[in-house]
C-alpha positions as CSV (number, residue, x, y, z in Angstrom):
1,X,28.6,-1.1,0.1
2,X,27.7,1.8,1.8
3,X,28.0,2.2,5.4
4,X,25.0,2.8,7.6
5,X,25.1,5.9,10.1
6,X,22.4,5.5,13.3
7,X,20.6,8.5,11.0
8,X,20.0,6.2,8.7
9,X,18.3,3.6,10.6
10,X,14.3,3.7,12.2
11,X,13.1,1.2,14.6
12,X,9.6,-0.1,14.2
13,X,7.6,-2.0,16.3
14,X,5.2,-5.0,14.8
15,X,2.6,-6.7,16.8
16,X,1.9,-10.3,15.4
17,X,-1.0,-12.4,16.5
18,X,-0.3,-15.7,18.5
19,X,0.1,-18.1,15.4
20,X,2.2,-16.0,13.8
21,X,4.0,-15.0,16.6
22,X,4.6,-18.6,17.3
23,X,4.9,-19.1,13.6
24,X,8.0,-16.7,13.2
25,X,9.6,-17.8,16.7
26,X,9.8,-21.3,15.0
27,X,11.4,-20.2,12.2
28,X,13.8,-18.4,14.3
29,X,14.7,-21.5,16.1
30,X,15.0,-23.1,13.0
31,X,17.8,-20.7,11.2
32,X,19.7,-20.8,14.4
33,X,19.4,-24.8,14.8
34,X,20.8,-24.6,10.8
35,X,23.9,-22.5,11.5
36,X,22.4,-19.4,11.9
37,X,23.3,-17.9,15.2
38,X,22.2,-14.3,14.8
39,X,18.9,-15.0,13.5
40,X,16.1,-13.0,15.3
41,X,12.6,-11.8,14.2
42,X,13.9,-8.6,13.3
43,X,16.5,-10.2,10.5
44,X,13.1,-12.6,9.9
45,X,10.7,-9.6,9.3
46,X,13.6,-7.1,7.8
47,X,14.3,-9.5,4.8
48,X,10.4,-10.7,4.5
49,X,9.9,-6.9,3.8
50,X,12.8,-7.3,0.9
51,X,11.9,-10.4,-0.5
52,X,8.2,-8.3,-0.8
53,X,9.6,-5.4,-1.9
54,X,11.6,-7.7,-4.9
55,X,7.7,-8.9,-5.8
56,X,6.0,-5.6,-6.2
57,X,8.9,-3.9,-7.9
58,X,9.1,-6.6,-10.7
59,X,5.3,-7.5,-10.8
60,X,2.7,-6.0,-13.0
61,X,0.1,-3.5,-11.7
62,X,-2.8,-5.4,-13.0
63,X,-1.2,-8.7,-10.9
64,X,-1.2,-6.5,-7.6
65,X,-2.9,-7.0,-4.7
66,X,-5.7,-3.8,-4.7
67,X,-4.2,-2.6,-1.9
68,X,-0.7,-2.3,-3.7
69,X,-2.0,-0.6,-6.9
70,X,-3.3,1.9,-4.7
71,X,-0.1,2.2,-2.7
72,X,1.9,2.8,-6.3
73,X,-0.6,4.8,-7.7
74,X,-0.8,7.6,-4.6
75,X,2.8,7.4,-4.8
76,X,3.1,5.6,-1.2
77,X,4.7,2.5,-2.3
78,X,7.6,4.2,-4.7
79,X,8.3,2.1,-7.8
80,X,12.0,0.1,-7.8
């Protein structure tokens, strides 16, 4: 595995409305209350955005959303 220089990392910030921000603290509590002591909403969101980015990358174009087919055909979203 490679290792991961501060360069390499971007912090974003997501604003959720109130039942999904309550939705996603719940989960939270739930990981940690399963053994999961370092779970947060950024681990939540970080692999939410992989497990999505698994889906597009072995999904057809005609089975995308609209809004992804446009992504990957004006080259925003970058194929896998």
């Amino acid at each position: 595995m490679t290792k991961r220089t501060v360069q390499d990392i971007r912090v974003h910030s997501i604003g959720f409305d109130r039942p999904l921000d309550v939705w996603v603290d719940s989960l939270v509590d739930f990981l940690r209350e399963a053994g999961f002591p370092k779970a947060g909403r950024s681990e939540v969101v970080r692999v939410a955005l992989e497990q999505l980015k698994k889906t597009v990358c072995h999904a057809s174009r005609p089975h995308l959303p609209v809004s992804l087919t446009a992504g990957v055909r004006f080259g925003i979203l970058t194929p896998c």
